[in-house]
Structures are given as structure tokens and as C-alpha cells.
C-alpha positions, 0 to 999 in steps of 0.5 A: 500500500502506498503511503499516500493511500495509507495516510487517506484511509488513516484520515478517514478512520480518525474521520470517522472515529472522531465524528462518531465518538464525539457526537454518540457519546454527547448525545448520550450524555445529554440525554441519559445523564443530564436530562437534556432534549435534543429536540432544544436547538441549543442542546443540538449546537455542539453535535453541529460542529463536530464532523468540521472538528473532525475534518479540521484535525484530519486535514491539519495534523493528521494527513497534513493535506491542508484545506485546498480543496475544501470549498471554503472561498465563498465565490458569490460573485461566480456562483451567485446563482447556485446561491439562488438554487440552495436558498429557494429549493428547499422550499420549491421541494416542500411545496411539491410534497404538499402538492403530492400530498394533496393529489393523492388526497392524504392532505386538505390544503390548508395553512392554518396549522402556520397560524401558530407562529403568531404572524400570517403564513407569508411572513411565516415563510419569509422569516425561515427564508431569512433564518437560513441565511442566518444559520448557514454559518451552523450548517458548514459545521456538517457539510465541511466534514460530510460533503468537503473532507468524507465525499472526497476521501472515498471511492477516489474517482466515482462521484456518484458512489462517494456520494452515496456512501457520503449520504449513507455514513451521515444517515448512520451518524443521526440514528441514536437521535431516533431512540434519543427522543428527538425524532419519533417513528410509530414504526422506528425500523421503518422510520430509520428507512425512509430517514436514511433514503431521505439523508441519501437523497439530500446528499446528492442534492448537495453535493451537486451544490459542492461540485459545481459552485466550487463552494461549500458554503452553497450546501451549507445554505441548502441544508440549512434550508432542507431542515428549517424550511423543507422538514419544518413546513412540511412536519407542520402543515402535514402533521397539525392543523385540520388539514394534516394529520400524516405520521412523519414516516408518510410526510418522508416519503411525500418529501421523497417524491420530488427529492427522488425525481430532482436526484434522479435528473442529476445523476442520470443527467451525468451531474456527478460525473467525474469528467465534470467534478474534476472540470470543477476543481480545476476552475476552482482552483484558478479563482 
């Protein structure tokens, strides 16, 4: 074994180890021992930051490769319109799940479950719209370790199974959060499922983000849109108020829907290909 392949697997192990240790036994702690919700965002921030501690170990003491690939110049002038898909597409995909939704008659088209916030549904939307721009900063915790180091230290050349393998290892990452009292499945093998498919396909929607606008921070703003506007509107309108009440395991495969058709497109579309993630490298390596 080369020592350069022999220093990437020990990254990744160290990687992995560091993400997972960490952020297992926080959640644990937290939970069992000092009776913490993990349902409480504050309770959450420090699992946020974990896999980019990981990665910026890794990356600086461990394999010393330095952070040249990691996305980290924000490149708005460049990519200004793949700012413009990571902000607006998490809501264009929870739209099309309560389209999905209502035309196979599992939901009544109804915004009153919004009026719980206390402001119209409009300024609803609009103030998560804000927040995500907000919390992009929090999200890069995730996407600089999962999509910037893991994605690219696997299946060295195949983009579309470093990508999977990427999703799968992230979904692994939060299943204790299911047993933890954080997500509730009413059948938890089958929530895990669908939660893992859900994490899959996220995965491919962000790492198209990654390869091509040369940034990480694009897919640090889609994921922050996928969790407080994509899963926090949909969990809402489909699972409270008169016109939804859905358990969260057929809210997930609603959502998987239009994720599914938009993943499928960028795969079989040749958006993940080699050819063209190494094409993007190169731009992003001269600007």
C-alpha cells in the first residue's frame, strides 16, 4: 500500500472515529445523564460542529493535506446563482410534497396549522427564508466534514458512489437521535428507512451544490434550508392543523417524491460525473 493511500484511509478512520465518538457519546450524555432534549436547538449546537472538528484535525495534523480543496472561498460573485438554487429549493421541494400530498388526497390544503407562529403564513415563510441565511454559518459545521473532507476521501474517482456512501455514513451518524427522543417513528425500523433514503437523497442534492459552485458554503445554505424550511413546513402543515394529520414516516416519503425525481435528473443527467467534478476543481482552483 502506498503511503499516500495509507495516510487517506488513516484520515478517514480518525474521520470517522472522531465524528462518531464525539457526537454518540454527547448525545448520550445529554440525554441519559443530564436530562437534556435534543429536540432544544441549543442542546443540538455542539453535535453541529463536530464532523468540521473532525475534518479540521484530519486535514491539519493528521494527513497534513491542508484545506485546498475544501470549498471554503465563498465565490458569490461566480456562483451567485447556485446561491439562488440552495436558498429557494428547499422550499420549491416542500411545496411539491404538499402538492403530492394533496393529489393523492392524504392532505386538505390548508395553512392554518402556520397560524401558530403568531404572524400570517407569508411572513411565516419569509422569516425561515431569512433564518437560513442566518444559520448557514451552523450548517458548514456538517457539510465541511460530510460533503468537503468524507465525499472526497472515498471511492477516489466515482462521484456518484462517494456520494452515496457520503449520504449513507451521515444517515448512520443521526440514528441514536431516533431512540434519543428527538425524532419519533410509530414504526422506528421503518422510520430509520425512509430517514436514511431521505439523508441519501439530500446528499446528492448537495453535493451537486459542492461540485459545481466550487463552494461549500452553497450546501451549507441548502441544508440549512432542507431542515428549517423543507422538514419544518412540511412536519407542520402535514402533521397539525385540520388539514394534516400524516405520521412523519408518510410526510418522508411525500418529501421523497420530488427529492427522488430532482436526484434522479442529476445523476442520470451525468451531474456527478467525474469528467465534470474534476472540470470543477480545476476552475476552482484558478479563482
Amino acid at each position: 500500500m502506498s503511503a499516500s493511500l495509507l495516510a487517506r484511509h488513516k484520515g478517514l478512520a480518525v474521520f470517522l472515529l472522531i465524528s462518531f465518538g464525539a457526537t454518540w457519546g454527547y448525545q448520550f450524555f445529554a440525554r441519559l445523564v443530564l436530562d437534556w432534549s435534543l429536540v432544544n436547538p441549543l442542546a443540538q449546537l455542539p453535535m453541529a460542529f463536530l464532523p468540521a472538528i473532525a475534518a479540521f484535525v484530519v486535514r491539519r495534523w493528521v494527513t497534513r493535506e491542508g484545506f485546498a480543496d475544501a470549498g471554503l472561498k465563498p465565490r458569490l460573485r461566480k456562483a451567485w446563482w447556485h446561491y439562488l438554487v440552495a436558498w429557494l429549493a428547499p422550499l420549491a421541494i416542500a411545496v411539491a410534497t404538499c402538492v403530492v400530498a394533496a393529489a393523492t388526497g392524504l392532505w386538505t390544503p390548508d395553512l392554518s396549522a402556520l397560524d401558530g407562529f403568531g404572524i400570517p403564513w407569508w411572513a411565516v415563510i419569509l422569516g425561515l427564508q431569512a433564518l437560513v441565511i442566518v444559520l448557514i454559518p451552523i450548517y458548514w459545521g456538517e457539510e465541511f466534514g460530510w460533503t468537503s473532507y468524507l465525499r472526497l476521501r472515498i471511492y477516489r474517482g466515482r462521484p456518484v458512489a462517494a456520494t452515496v456512501a457520503t449520504g449513507l455514513i451521515w444517515a448512520v451518524w443521526h440514528y441514536p437521535l431516533a431512540f434519543l427522543g428527538y425524532a419519533e417513528y410509530s414504526n422506528v425500523a421503518l422510520g430509520l428507512l425512509v430517514w436514511t433514503a431521505s439523508f441519501l437523497l439530500q446528499e446528492i442534492m448537495l453535493s451537486w451544490l459542492r461540485i459545481r459552485s466550487g463552494t461549500i458554503w452553497t450546501a451549507s445554505l441548502a441544508h440549512a434550508g432542507n431542515n428549517m424550511v423543507l422538514s419544518l413546513l412540511t412536519a407542520t402543515l402535514l402533521t397539525a392543523g385540520e388539514g394534516g394529520e400524516l405520521d412523519a414516516i408518510v410526510v418522508t416519503l411525500l418529501m421523497l417524491v420530488p427529492m427522488g425525481a430532482l436526484c434522479l435528473w442529476i445523476v442520470l443527467s451525468g451531474q456527478l460525473s467525474a469528467r465534470k467534478e474534476a472540470s470543477a476543481r480545476l476552475t476552482e482552483s484558478r479563482v
